[in-house]
Steps between C-alpha positions, in 0.01 A plus 500: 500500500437273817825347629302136464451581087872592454599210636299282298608714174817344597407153505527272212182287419703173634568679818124643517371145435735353837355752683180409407544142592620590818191687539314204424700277753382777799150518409512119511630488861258424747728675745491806324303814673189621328662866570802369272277299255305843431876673449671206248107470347555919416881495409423170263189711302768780456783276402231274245392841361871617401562156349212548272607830410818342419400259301236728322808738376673154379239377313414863327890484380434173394176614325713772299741285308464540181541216244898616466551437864561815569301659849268802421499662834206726554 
């Protein structure tokens, strides 16, 4: 596992979604090099894509309740 993807596994989605945001804010910036656009553009697609992974294993456990309330893990 790349040292970039551990990190993130690490990350809450609140912390994820700052860091996105900051992303945002340098992309933004006129005074930002095109070199380091391309870089934040490429770490922001990997970041986005483990948020929606996230978020797809939340709303699978949230698809798996029963009527009881009770979480039917698969």
């Amino acid at each position: 596992m790349e040292k970039d993807q551990r990190e993130q596994k690490e990350q809450t989605l609140e912390e994820a979604f700052v860091r996105l945001d900051q992303m945002l804010e340098k992309l933004s910036d006129r005074d930002t090099a095109l070199e380091e656009s391309f870089q934040v553009y490429a770490e922001g697609t990997k970041l986005l894509k483990y948020c929606n992974e996230k978020l797809d294993k939340v709303e699978k456990k949230m698809l798996m309740l029963s009527e009881e309330g009770e979480l039917n893990e698969f």
